[in-house]
Biotite code that builds the C-alpha atoms (Angstrom):
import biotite.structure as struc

atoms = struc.array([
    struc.Atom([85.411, 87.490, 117.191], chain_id="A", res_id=1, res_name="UNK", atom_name="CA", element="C"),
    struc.Atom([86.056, 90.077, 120.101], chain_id="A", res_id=2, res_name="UNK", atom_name="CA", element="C"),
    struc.Atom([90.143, 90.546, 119.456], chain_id="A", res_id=3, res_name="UNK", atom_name="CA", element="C"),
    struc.Atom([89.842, 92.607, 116.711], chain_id="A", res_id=4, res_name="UNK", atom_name="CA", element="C"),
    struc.Atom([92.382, 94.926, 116.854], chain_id="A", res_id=5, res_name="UNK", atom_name="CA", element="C"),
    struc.Atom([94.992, 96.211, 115.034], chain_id="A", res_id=6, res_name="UNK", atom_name="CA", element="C"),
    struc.Atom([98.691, 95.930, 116.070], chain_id="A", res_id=7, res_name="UNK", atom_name="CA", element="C"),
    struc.Atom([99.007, 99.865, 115.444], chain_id="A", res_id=8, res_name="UNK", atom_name="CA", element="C"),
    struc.Atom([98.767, 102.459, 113.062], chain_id="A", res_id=9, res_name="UNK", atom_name="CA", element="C"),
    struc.Atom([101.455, 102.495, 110.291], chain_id="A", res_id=10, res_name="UNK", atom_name="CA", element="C"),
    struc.Atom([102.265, 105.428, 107.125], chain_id="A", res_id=11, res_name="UNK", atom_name="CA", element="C"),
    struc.Atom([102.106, 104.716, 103.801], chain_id="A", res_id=12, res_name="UNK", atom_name="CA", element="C"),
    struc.Atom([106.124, 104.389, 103.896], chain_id="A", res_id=13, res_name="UNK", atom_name="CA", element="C"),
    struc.Atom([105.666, 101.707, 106.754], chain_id="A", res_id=14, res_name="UNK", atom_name="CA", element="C"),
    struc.Atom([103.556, 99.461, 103.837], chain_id="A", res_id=15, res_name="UNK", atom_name="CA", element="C"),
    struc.Atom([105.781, 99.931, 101.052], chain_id="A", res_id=16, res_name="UNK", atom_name="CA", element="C"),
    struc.Atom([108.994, 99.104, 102.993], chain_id="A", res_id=17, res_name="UNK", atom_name="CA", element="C"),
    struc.Atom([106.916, 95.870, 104.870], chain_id="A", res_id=18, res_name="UNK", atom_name="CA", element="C"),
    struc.Atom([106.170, 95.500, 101.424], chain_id="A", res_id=19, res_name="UNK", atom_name="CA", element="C"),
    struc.Atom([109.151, 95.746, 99.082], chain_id="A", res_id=20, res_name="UNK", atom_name="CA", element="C"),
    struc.Atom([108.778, 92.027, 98.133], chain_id="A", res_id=21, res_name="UNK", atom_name="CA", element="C"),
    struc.Atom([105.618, 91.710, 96.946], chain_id="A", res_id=22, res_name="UNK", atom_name="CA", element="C"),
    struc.Atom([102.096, 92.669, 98.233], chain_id="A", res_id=23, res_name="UNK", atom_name="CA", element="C"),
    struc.Atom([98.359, 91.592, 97.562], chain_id="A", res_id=24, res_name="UNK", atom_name="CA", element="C"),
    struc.Atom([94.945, 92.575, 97.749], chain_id="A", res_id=25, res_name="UNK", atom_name="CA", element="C"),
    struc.Atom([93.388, 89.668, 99.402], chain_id="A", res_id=26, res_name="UNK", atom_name="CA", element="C"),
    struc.Atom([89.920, 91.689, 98.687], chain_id="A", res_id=27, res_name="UNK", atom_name="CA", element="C"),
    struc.Atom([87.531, 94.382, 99.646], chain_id="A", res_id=28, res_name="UNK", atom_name="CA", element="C"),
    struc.Atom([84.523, 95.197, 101.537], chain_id="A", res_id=29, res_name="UNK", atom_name="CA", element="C"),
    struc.Atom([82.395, 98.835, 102.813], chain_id="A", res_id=30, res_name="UNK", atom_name="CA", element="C"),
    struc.Atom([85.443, 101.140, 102.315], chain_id="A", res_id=31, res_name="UNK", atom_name="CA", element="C"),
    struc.Atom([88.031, 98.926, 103.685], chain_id="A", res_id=32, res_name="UNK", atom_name="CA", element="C"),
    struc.Atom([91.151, 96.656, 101.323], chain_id="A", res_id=33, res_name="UNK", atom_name="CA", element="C"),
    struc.Atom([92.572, 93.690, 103.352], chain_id="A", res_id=34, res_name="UNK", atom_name="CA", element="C"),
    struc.Atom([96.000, 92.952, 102.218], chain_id="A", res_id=35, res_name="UNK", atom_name="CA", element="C"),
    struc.Atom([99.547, 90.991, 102.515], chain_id="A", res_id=36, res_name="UNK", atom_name="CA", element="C"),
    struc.Atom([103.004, 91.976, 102.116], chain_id="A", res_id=37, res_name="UNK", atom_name="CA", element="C"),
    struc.Atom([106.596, 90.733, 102.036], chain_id="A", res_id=38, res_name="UNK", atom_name="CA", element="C"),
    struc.Atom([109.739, 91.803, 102.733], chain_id="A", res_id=39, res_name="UNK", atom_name="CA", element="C"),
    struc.Atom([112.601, 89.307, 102.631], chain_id="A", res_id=40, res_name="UNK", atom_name="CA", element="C"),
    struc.Atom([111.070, 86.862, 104.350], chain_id="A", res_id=41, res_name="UNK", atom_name="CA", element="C"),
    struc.Atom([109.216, 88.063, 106.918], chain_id="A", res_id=42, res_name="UNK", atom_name="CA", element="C"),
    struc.Atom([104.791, 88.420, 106.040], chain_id="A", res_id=43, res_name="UNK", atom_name="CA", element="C"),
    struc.Atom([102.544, 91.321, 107.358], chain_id="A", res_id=44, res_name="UNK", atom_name="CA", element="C"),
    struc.Atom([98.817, 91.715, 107.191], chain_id="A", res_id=45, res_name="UNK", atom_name="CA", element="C"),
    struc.Atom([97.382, 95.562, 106.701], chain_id="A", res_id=46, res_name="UNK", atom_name="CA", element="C"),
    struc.Atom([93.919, 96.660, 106.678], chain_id="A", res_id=47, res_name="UNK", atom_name="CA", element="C"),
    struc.Atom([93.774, 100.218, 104.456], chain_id="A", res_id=48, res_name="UNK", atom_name="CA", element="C"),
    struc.Atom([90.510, 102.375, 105.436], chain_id="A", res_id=49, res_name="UNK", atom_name="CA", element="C"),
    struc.Atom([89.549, 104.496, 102.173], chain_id="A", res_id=50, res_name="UNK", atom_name="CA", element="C"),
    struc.Atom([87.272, 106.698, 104.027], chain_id="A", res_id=51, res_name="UNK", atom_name="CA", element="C"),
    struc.Atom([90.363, 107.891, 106.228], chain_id="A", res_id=52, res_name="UNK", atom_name="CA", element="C"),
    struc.Atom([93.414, 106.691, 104.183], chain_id="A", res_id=53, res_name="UNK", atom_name="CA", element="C"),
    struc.Atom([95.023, 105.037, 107.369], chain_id="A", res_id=54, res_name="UNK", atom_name="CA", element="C"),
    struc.Atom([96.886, 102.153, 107.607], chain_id="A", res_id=55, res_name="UNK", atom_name="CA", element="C"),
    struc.Atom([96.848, 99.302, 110.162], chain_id="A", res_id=56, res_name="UNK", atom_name="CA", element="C"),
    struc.Atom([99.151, 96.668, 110.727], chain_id="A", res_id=57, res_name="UNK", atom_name="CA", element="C"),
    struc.Atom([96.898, 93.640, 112.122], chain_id="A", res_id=58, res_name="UNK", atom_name="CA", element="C"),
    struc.Atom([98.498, 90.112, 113.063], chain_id="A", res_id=59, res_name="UNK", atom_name="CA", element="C"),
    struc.Atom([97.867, 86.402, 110.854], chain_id="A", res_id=60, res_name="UNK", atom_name="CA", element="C"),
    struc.Atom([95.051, 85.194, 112.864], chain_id="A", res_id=61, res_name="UNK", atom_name="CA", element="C"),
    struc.Atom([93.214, 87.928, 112.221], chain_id="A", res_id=62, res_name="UNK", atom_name="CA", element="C"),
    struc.Atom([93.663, 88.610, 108.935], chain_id="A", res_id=63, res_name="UNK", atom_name="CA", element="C"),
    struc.Atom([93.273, 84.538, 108.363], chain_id="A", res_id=64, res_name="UNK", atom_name="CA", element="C"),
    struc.Atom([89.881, 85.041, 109.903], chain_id="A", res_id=65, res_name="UNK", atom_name="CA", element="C"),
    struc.Atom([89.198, 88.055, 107.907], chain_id="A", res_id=66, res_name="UNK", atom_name="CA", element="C"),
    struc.Atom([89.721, 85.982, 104.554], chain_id="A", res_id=67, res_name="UNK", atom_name="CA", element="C"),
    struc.Atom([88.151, 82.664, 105.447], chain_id="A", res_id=68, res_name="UNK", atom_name="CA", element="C"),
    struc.Atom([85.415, 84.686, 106.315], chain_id="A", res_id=69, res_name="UNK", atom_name="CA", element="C"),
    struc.Atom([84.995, 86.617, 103.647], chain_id="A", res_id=70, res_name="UNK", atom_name="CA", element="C"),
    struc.Atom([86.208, 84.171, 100.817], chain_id="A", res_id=71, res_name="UNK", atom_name="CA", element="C"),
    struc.Atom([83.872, 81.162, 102.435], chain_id="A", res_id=72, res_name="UNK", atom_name="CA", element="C"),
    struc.Atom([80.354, 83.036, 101.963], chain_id="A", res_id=73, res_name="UNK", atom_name="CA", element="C"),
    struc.Atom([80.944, 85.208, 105.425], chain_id="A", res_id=74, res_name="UNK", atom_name="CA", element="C"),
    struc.Atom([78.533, 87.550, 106.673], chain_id="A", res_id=75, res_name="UNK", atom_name="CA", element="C"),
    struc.Atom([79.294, 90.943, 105.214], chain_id="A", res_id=76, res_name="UNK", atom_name="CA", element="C"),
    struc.Atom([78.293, 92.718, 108.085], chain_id="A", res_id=77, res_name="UNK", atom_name="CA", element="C"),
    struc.Atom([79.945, 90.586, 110.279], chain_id="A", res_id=78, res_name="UNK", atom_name="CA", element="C"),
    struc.Atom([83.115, 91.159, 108.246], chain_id="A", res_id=79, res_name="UNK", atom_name="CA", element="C"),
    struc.Atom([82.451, 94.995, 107.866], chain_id="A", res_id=80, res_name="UNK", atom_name="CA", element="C"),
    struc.Atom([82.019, 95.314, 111.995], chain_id="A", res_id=81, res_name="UNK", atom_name="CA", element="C"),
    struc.Atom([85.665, 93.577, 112.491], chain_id="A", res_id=82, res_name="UNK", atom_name="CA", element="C"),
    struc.Atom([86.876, 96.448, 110.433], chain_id="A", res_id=83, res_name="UNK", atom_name="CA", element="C"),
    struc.Atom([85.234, 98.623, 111.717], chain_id="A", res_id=84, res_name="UNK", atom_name="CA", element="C"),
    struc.Atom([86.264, 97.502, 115.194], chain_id="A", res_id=85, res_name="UNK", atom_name="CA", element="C"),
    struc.Atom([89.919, 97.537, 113.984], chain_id="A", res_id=86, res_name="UNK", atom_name="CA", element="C"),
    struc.Atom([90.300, 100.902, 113.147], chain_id="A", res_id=87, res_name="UNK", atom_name="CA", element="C"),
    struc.Atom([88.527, 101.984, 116.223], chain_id="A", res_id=88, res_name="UNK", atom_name="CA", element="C"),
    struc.Atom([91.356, 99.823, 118.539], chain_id="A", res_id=89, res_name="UNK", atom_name="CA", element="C"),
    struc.Atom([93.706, 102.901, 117.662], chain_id="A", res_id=90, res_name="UNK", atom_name="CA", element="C"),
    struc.Atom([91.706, 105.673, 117.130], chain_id="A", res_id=91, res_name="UNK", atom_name="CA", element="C"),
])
């Protein structure tokens, strides 16, 4: 997939307060936790990067291909190189 990029760089506070209503790990992979949070009633995806500890704020279809891929016997390297490509859409 050649869109993937994150929606911009968020803090720490920007998670917990997209994420006051609940959040998951929907899993990891090379350095890198994919996960989902809610506030009220409005979703976000976030991709955390260990290596860094930087946050990204990435959009459904993304993280939806992300998961399927991942969760449905994906290519890891595949999956590792969206990340990768991700984080590098900001930096």
């Amino acid at each position: 997939m050649d869109n993937m990029k994150a929606l911009k760089e968020i803090t720490v506070d920007d998670y917990m307060n997209l994420s006051q209503n609940g959040a998951r790990t929907l899993f990891d992979i090379g350095g890198y936790r994919v996960l989902d949070g809610v506030k009220d009633e409005q979703k976000s995806y976030f991709v955390k990067n260990f290596a860094t500890e930087r946050w990204y704020l990435i959009d459904m279809v993304i993280c939806y291909e992300l998961v399927t891929a991942f969760h449905c016997g994906g290519f890891k390297p595949y999956i590792k190189e969206c990340l990768d490509d991700i984080v590098s859409s900001i930096d």
